[in-house]
N, C-alpha and C positions, 0 to 999 in steps of 0.2 A: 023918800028922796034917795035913800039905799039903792034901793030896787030899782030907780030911773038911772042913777047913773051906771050901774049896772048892766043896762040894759044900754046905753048909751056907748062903753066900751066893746062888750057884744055887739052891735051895728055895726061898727066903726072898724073891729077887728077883720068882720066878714068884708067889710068894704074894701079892705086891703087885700085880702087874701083875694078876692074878686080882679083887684086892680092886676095884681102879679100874675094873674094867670093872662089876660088881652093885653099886657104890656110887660110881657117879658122879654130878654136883650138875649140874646143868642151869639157867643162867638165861633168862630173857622176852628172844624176840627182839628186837632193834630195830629201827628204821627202813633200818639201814646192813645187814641181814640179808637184804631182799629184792630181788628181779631183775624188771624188768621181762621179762612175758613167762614168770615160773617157771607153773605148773601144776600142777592137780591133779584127779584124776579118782577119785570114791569109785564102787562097785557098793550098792547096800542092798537089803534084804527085810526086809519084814515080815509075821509069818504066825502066826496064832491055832493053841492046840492042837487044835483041830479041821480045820486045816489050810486054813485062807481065808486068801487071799493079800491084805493089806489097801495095803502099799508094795512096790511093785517096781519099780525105775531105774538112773540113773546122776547125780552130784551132780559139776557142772562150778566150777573155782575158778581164775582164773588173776589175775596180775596187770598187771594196765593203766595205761595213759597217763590222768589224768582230768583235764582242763585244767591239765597241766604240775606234776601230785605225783602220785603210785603212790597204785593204789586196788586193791583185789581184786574179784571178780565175786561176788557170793553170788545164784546165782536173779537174778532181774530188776533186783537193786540191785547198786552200785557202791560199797563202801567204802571210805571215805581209810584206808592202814595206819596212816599215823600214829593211828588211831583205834582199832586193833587191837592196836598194840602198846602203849598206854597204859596205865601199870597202873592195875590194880581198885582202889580202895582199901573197896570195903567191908565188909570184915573177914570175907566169908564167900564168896569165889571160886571161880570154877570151877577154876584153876591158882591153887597159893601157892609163888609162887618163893620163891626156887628151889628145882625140885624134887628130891628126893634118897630114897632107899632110907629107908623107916620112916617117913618123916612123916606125922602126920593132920590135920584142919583141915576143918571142917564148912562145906557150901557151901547155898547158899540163892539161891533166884529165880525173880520173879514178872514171868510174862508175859502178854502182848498176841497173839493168831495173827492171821494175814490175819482173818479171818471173825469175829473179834471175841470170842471167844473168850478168858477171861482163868482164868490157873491159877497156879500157886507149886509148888516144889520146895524140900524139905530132906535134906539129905545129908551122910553122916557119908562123908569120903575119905580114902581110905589109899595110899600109894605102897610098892605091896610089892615090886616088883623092878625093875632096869636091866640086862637083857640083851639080845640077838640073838632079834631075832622078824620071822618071814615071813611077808609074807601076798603078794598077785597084783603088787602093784607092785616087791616084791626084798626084800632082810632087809636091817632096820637097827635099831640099837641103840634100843631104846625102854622107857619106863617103862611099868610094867601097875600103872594106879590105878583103886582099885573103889573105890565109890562104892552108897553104902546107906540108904534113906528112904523119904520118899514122895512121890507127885507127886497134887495136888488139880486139879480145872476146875470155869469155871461150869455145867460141863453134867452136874453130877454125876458127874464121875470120881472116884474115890479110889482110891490102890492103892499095895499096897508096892514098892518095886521093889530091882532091882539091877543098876550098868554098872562094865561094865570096858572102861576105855579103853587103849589102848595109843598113847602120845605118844612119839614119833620128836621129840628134836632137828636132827637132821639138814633134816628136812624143814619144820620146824618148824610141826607138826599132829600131828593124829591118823593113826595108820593102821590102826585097827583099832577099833571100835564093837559090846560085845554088851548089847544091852538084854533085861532080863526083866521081864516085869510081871506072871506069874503066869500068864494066859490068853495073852499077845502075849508075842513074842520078834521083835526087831527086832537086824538084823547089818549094818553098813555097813563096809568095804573098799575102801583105797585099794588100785585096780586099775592108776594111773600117775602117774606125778610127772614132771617134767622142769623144765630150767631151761636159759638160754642158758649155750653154751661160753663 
């Protein structure tokens, strides 16, 4: 009887440790979260079903000195983190901390491109798992949240689409990007991360 219950807490233990790992809660980085110097390096493609290769790169992000407060690189700009980790409050985000295993929460927003260019996105988002996923830069625990709508521009786009993102706490990003939009399929992959010892 020793040995059954035993063996009964042992199950039970694992069962839990099992649970925390696909329903773990993840909150919004803070300020005190990043490293001067951390990095991050994405691969992307993007390629029509007919097979025209419309993006293909590399997407550089690290964090910097900007007259004495942490800024990140995005492209040609410089942003304050404190700017990044600010929460959203407009009731329809891209992230709704914290995130966790089942939640949904519809996300909307309307932009500006270099080229003037002005468009809107709506999107119904789902967080359907937290497990071990790998892609070129190593495996880390990350949530797979797909995302479902459609994306409008002034230049007459309309189209349904569908992403699934794969967000790594750890690194606290994305490490994995698949866009569908029917004709286009766009993949972005973090290829490295690093951060000082």
């Amino acid at each position: 009887m020793k040995s059954y219950i035993i063996l009964c807490l042992a199950l039970a233990m694992i069962g839990s440790c099992s649970r925390s790992l696909t329903s773990g809660i993840s909150r919004q980085p803070t300020l005190a979260d990043y490293q001067l110097g951390e990095k991050w390096v994405w691969k992307y493609k993007g390629i029509t079903t007919e097979g025209e290769v419309r993006s293909d790169g590399e997407d550089t992000r690290e964090i910097v000195n900007m007259d004495g407060v942490l800024g990140m690189t995005i492209g040609n700009d410089t942003i304050p983190v404190t700017e990044i980790v600010r929460p959203d409050d407009s009731g329809t985000p891209k992230y709704d901390w914290p995130l966790e295993v089942g939640k949904k929460w519809k996300y909307e927003n309307n932009w500006t491109s270099q080229d003037g260019t002005t468009g809107s996105q709506s999107q119904e988002a789902e967080v359907l798992s937290y497990q071990e996923e790998t892609v070129a830069a190593g495996t880390f625990m990350a949530y797979t949240i797909k995302y479902t709508g459609r994306t409008t521009n002034s230049r007459g786009y309309n189209s349904n689409e569908e992403e699934v993102w794969l967000y790594a706490p750890a690194v606290k990003n994305f490490i994995k990007l698949t866009q569908n939009q029917g004709e286009f399929l766009y993949v972005e992959e973090l290829i490295h991360y690093s951060k000082p010892e």
